[in-house]
C-alpha positions as CSV (number, residue, x, y, z in Angstrom):
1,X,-20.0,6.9,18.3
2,X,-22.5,7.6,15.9
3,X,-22.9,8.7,12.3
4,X,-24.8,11.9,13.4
5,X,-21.7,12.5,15.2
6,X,-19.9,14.0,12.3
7,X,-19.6,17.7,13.9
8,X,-17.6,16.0,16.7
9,X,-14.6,15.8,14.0
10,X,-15.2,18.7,12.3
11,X,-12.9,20.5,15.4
12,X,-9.6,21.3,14.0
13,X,-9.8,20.1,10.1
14,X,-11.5,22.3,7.2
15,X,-12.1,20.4,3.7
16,X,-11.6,21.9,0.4
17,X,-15.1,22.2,-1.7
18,X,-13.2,20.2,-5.0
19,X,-10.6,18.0,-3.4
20,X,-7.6,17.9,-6.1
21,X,-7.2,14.7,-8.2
22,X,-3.4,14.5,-7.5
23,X,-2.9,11.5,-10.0
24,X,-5.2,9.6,-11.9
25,X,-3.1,6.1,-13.3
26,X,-0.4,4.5,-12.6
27,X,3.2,6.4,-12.6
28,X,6.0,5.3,-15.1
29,X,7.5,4.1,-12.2
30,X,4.8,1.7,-11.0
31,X,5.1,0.8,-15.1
32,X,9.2,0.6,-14.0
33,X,8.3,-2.0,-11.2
34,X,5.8,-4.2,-13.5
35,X,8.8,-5.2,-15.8
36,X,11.3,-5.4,-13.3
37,X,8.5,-7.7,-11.3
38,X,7.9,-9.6,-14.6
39,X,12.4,-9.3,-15.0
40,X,13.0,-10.8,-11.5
41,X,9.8,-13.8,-12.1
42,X,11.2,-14.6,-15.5
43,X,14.4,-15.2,-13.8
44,X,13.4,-17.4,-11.8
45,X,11.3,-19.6,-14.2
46,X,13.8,-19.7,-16.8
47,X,15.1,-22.7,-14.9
48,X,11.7,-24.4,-15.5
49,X,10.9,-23.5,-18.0
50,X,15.2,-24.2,-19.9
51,X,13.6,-28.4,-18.9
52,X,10.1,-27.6,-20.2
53,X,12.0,-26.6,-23.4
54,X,14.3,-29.5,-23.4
55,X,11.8,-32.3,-22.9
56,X,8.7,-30.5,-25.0
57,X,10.4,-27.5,-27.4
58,X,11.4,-24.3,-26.3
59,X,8.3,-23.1,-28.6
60,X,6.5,-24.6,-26.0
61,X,8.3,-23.3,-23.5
62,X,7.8,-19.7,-24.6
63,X,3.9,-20.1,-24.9
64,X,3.9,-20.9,-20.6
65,X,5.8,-18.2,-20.0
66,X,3.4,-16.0,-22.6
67,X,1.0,-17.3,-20.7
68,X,1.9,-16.5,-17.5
69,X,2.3,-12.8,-18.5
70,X,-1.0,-13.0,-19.9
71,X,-2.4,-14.2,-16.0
72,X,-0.8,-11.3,-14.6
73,X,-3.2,-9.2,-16.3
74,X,-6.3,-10.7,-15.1
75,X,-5.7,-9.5,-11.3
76,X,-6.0,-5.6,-12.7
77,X,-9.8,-7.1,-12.5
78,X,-11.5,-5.5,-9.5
79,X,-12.9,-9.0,-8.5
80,X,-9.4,-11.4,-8.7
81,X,-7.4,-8.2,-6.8
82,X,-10.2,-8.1,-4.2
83,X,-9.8,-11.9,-3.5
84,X,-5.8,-11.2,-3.6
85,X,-5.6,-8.2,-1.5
86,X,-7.9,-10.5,1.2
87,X,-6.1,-13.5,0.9
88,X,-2.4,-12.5,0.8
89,X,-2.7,-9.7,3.5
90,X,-4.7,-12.2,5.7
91,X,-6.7,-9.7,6.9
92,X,-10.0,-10.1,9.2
93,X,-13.4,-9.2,9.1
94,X,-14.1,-5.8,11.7
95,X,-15.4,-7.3,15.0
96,X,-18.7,-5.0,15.6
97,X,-17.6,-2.3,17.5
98,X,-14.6,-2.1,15.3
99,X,-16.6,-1.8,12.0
100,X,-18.9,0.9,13.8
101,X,-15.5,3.0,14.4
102,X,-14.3,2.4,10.8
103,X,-17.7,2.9,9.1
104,X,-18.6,6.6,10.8
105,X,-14.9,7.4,10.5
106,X,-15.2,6.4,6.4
107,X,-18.4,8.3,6.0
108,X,-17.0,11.9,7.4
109,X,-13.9,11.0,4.8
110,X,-16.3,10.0,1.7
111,X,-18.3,13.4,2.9
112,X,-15.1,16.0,2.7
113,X,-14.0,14.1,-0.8
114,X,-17.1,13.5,-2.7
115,X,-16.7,9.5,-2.5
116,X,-19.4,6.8,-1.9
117,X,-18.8,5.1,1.2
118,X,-20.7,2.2,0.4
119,X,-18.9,1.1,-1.9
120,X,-15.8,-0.1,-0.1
121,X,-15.1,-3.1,2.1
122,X,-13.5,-2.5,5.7
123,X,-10.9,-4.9,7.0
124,X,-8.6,-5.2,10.2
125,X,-5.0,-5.1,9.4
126,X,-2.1,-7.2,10.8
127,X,0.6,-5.8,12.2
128,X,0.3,-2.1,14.9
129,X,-0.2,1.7,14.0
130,X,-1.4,1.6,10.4
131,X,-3.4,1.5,7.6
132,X,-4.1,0.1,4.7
133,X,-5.2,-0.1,0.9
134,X,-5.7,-3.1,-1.0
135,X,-7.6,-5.0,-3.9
136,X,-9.5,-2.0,-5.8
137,X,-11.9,-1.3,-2.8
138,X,-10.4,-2.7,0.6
139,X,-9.4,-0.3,3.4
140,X,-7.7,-1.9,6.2
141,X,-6.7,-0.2,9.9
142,X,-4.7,-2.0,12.6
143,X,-6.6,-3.1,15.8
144,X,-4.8,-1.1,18.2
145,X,-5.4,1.9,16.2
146,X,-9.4,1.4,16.3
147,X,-9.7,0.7,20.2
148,X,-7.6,0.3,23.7
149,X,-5.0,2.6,25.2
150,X,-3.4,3.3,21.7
151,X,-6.5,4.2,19.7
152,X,-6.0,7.1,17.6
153,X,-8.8,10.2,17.8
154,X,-11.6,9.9,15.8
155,X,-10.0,12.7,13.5
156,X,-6.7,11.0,13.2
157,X,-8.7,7.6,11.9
158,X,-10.3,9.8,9.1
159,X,-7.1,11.2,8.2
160,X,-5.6,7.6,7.7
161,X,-8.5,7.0,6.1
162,X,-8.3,9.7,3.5
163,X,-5.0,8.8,3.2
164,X,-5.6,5.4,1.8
165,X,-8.6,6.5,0.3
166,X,-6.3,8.6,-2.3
167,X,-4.4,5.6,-3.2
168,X,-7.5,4.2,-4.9
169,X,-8.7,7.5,-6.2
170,X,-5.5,8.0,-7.4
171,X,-5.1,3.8,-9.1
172,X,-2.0,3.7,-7.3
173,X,-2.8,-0.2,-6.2
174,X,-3.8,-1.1,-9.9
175,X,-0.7,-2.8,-10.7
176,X,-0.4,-4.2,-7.3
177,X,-2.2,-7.6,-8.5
178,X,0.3,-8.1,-11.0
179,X,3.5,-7.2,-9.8
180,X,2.6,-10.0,-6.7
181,X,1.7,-12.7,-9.6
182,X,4.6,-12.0,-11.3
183,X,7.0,-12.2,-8.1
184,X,4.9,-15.9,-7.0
185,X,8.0,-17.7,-8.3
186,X,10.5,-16.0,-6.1
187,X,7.6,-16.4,-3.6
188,X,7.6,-20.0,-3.7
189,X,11.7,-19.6,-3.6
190,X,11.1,-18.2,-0.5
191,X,8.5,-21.5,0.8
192,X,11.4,-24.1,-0.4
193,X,13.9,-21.9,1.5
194,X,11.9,-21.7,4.4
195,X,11.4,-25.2,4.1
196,X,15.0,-26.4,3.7
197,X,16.3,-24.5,6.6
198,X,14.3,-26.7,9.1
199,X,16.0,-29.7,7.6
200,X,19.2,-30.8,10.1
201,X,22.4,-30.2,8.8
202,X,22.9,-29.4,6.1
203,X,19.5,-27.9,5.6
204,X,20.3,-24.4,6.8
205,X,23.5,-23.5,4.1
206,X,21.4,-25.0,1.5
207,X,18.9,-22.6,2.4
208,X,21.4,-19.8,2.3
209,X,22.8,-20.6,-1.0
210,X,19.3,-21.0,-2.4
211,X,18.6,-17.1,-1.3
212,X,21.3,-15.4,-1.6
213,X,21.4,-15.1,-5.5
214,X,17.5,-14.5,-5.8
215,X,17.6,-11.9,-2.8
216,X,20.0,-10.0,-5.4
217,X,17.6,-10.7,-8.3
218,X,14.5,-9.1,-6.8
219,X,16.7,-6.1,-5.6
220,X,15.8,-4.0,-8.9
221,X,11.9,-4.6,-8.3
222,X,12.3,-3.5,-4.3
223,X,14.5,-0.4,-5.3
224,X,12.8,0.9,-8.3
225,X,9.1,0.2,-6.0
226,X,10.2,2.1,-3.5
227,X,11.8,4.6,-5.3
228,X,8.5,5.2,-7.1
229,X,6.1,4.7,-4.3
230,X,7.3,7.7,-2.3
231,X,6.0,10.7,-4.7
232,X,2.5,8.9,-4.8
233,X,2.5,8.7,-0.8
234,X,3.3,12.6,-1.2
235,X,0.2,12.8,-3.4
236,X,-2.0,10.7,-0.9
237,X,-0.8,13.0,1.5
238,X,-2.1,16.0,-0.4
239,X,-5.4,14.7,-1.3
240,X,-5.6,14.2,2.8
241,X,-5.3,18.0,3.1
242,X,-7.2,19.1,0.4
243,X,-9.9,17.1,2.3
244,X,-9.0,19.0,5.3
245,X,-6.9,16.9,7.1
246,X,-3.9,18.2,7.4
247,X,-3.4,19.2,10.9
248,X,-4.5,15.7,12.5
249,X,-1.8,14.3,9.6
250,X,0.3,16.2,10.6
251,X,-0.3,15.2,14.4
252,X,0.0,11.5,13.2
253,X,3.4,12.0,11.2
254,X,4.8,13.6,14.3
255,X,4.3,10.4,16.1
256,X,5.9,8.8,13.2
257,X,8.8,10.7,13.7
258,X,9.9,9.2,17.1
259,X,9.5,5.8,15.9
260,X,10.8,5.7,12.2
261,X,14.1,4.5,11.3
262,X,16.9,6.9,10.5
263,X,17.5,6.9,6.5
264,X,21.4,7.8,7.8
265,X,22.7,4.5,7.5
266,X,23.2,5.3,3.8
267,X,22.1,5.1,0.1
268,X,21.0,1.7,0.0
269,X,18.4,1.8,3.2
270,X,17.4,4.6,1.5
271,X,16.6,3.0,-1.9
272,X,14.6,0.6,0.1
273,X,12.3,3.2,1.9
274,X,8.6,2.7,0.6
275,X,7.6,6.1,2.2
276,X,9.3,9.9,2.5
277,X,10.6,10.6,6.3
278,X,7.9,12.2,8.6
279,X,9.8,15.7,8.1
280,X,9.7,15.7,4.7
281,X,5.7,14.5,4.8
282,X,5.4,17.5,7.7
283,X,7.0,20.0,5.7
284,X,5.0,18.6,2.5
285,X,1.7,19.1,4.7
286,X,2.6,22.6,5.6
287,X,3.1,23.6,2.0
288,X,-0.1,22.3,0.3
289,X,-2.0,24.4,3.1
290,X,-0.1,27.3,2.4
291,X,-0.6,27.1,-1.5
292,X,-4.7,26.2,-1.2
293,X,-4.9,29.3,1.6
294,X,-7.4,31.0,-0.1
295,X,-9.4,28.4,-1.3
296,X,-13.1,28.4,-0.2
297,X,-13.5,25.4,2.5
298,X,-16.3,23.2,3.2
299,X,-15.8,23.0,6.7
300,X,-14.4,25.9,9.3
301,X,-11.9,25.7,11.5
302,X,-12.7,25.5,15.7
């Protein structure tokens, strides 16, 4: 597949000439999950930092912890979240034919939504069926999305694509940086846990006991995330259709649909969701097109 081989995706989608800015900064929710990040780290260090105090001042104390507020900020930086969006995530370099499939498929999206392709990186995701956004400029997909028996069309890539496109048009991954330097401590909770659990004996309870309390500390951060991430994957959703995607999303939430957990096991899975339900995506799809009906289109329908 080339890039002169845009009119072979052009079957079936239509763009809008001025895709909508749905968002432009970060919700007061994403604000939300920044203190309750910097609430559930603090926690954690207070136990350090309670000796620091003892042995050196707790004036002393409190500049460290000032200090490691102050850090957070520096991974808003396009550079630092790049280098912690590639390092956390673990993600690969495209093998050739993979980066030919993501670079076309990027280039049709950039076209419909007025974006310059060049500059953003392309990565290959852990993990099966998805894709990603990271750092200020990464997009990520899966492998088995890109090639073999499960590859999605060429139109369904784009729509991905334009889908995690939005989240950096829309600065939904600014804070992302700092939230996941504030939550390091419970991180390294997690290593020592980890760590303990291999030990015989009595290895395994003290692992328990060491994560049960802070798996009840960083509850806050996951519920209020979550609860706040689902409107702006509503609004990446939308700026997918005003790029004229929304029949191949809608094709790819359908799929979704038969392989998504059921939020009926109550309020607390629920609270814990990151995204809406394929319906409510579906039916969310269905609406934008019918409010931007009459709006002229870039690209017509086959």
């Amino acid at each position: 597949m080339t890039v002169a081989s845009t009119e072979s995706s052009a079957a079936g989608r239509k763009a809008l000439a001025f895709p909508q800015e749905r968002a432009s900064s970060p919700s007061f929710g994403d604000w939300m999950s920044l203190a309750a990040a910097g609430l559930a780290g603090s926690v954690v260090l207070s136990l350090l930092l309670a000796v620091l105090g003892y042995f050196y001042g707790f004036s002393r104390a409190l500049v460290v912890w000032a200090i490691w507020w102050a850090l957070a900020g520096v991974f808003v930086l396009r550079g630092p979240a790049n280098a912690l969006g590639r390092s956390v995530a673990g993600w690969r370099e495209p093998r050739p034919d993979e980066g030919e499939i993501l670079t076309n498929a990027f280039i049709r999206v950039c076209v419909a939504a007025g974006e310059n392709w060049g500059s953003f990186t392309h990565r290959v995701a852990r993990g099966s069926w998805n894709a990603h956004a990271s750092g200020r400029n990464i997009l990520a997909a899966t492998a088995d999305v890109l090639t073999g028996e499960d590859a999605v069309e060429p139109v369904e890539l784009e729509a991905m694509l334009a889908h995690e496109l939005a989240h950096h048009r829309h600065r939904d991954l600014l804070l992302a940086g700092p939230k996941w330097w504030l939550l390091a401590p419970l991180a390294l909770v997690d290593v020592v846990g980890r760590a303990l659990s291999h030990v015989p004996l009595l290895g395994p309870p003290l692992a328990a006991a060491l994560w049960f309390p802070f798996r009840w500390i960083v509850f806050p951060f996951r519920a209020i995330s979550s609860l706040a991430s689902r409107p702006r994957e509503l609004a990446a959703d939308r700026f997918a259709v005003d790029c004229g995607y929304a029949l191949p999303l809608e094709r790819l939430f359908e799929r979704f649909a038969g392989l998504e957990r059921s939020w009926q096991g109550g309020l607390f899975e629920w609270m814990l969701s990151t995204h809406p339900g394929a319906a409510d995506r579906i039916a969310e799809i269905r609406g934008v097109e019918a409010e931007t009906a009459g709006i002229p289109r870039l690209v017509s329908e086959a």
